[in-house]
Kinemage of the C-alpha trace (Angstrom):
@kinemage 1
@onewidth
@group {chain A} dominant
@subgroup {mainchain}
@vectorlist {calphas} color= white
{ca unk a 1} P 30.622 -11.953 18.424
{ca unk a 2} L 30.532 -8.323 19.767
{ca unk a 3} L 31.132 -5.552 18.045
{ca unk a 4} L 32.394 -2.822 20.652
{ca unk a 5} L 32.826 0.094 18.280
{ca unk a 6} L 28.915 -0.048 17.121
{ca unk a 7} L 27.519 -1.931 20.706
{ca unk a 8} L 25.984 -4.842 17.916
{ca unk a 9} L 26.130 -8.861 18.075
{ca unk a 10} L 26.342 -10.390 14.596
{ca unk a 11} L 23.961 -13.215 15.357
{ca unk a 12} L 21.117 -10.606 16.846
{ca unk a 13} L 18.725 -10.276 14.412
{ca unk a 14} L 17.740 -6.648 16.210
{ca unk a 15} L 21.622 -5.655 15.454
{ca unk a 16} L 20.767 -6.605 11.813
{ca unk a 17} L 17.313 -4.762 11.472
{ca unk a 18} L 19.449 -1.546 13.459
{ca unk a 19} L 22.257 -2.410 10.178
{ca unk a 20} L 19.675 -2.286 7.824
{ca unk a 21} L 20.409 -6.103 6.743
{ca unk a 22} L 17.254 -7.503 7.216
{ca unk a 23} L 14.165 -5.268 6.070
{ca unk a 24} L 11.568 -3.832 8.654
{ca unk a 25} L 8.535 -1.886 8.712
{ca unk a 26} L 9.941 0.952 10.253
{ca unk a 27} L 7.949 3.545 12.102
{ca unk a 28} L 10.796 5.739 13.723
{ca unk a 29} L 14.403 5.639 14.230
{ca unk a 30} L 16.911 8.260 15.713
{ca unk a 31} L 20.364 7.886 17.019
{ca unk a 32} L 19.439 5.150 20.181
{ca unk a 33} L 16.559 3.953 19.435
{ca unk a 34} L 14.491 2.242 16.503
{ca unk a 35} L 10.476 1.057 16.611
{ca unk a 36} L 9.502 -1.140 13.935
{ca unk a 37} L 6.428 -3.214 13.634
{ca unk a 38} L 6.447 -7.135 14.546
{ca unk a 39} L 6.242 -9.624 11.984
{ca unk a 40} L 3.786 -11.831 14.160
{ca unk a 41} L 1.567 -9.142 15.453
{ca unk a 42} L -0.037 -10.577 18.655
{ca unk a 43} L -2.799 -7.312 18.360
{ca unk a 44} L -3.851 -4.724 15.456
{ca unk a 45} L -0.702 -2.511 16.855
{ca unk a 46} L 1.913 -4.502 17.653
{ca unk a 47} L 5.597 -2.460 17.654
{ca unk a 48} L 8.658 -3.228 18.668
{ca unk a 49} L 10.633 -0.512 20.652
{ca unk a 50} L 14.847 -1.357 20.726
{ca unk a 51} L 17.960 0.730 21.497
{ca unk a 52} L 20.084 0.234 18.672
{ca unk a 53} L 23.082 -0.116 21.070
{ca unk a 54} L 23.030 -4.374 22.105
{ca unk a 55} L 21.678 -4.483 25.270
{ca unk a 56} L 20.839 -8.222 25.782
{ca unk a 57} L 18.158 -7.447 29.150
{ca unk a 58} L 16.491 -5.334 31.463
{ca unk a 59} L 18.631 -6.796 34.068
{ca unk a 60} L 21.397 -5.663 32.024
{ca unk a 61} L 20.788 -1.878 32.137
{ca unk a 62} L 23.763 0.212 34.368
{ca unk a 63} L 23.731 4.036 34.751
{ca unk a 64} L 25.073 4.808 30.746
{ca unk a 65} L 22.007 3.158 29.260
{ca unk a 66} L 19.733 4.209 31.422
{ca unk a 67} L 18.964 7.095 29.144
{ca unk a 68} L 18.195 5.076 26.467
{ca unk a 69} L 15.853 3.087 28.246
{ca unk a 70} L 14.346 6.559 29.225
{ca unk a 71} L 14.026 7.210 25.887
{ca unk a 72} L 12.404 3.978 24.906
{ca unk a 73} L 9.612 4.707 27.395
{ca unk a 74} L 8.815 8.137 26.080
{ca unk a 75} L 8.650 7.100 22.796
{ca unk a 76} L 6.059 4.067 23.740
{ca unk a 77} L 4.251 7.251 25.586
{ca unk a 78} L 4.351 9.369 22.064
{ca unk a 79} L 3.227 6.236 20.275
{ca unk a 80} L 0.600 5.833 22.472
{ca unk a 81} L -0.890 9.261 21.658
{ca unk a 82} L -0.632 9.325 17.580
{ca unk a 83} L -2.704 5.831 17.426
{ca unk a 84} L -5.188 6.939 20.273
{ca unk a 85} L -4.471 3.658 22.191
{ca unk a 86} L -5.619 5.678 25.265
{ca unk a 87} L -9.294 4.647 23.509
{ca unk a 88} L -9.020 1.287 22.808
{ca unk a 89} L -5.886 -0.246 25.324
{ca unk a 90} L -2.624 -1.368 24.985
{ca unk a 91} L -0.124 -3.387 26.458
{ca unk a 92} L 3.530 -2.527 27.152
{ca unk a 93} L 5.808 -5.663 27.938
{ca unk a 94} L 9.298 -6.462 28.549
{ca unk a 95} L 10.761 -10.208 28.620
{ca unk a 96} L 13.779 -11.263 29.743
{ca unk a 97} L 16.580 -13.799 29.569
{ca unk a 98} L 14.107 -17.081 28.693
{ca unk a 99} L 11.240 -15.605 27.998
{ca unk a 100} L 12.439 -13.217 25.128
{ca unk a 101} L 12.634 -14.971 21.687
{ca unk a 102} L 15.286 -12.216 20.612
{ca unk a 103} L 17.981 -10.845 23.572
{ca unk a 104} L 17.904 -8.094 22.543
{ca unk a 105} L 16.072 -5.711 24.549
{ca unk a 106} L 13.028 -4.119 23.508
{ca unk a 107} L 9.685 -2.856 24.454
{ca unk a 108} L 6.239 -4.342 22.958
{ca unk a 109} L 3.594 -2.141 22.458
{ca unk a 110} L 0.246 -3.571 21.432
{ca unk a 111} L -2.747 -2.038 21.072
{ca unk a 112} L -6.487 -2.575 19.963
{ca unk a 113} L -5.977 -5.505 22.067
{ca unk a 114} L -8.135 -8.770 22.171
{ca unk a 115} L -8.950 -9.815 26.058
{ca unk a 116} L -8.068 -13.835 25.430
{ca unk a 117} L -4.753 -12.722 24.097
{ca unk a 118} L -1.795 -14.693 25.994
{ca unk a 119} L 1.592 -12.885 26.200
């Protein structure tokens, strides 16, 4: 079920991390955005970059959240300087409908990457 005063699901387990129900290892948060790190880190840096408004998909991004998706990207930029992933690599991925466990968008960034990883 939507809630349209707070742009939240109640099933979406990123609308409950954003609500502070379930606990996360948070790393920043500001008004439209929150990065926490992934419980089933697929490299040594593995965090999780999500608008705190429900946005269920890339495809699903029109001109008022376009900003926040913006945003999302300059933080993964910011992140990417204070670990020094520029060194060692990273990733940045986006999945949609099917292939996202949670739809809810977000933005992975991994870094200090092994090359037989599979994501």
């Amino acid at each position: 079920m939507n809630d349209t005063s707070t742009g939240s699901v109640q099933d979406c387990v990123f609308c409950k991390i954003v609500a502070g129900e379930i606990p996360a290892k948070k790393e920043y948060e500001d008004n439209d955005i929150l990065v926490f790190r992934d419980i089933h880190p697929k490299a040594t840096i593995h965090l999780l970059i999500v608008p705190k408004k429900h946005i269920e998909q890339f495809a699903d991004l029109v001109d008022d959240t376009w900003e926040i998706w913006l945003k999302m990207n300059k933080m993964a930029q910011e992140l990417i300087a204070s670990f020094e992933l520029r060194k060692v690599g990273y990733r940045l991925v986006v999945n949609g409908a099917g292939a996202a466990l949670i739809q809810h968008l977000h933005l992975h960034l991994l870094g200090e990457i092994e090359h037989t990883m599979d994501i």
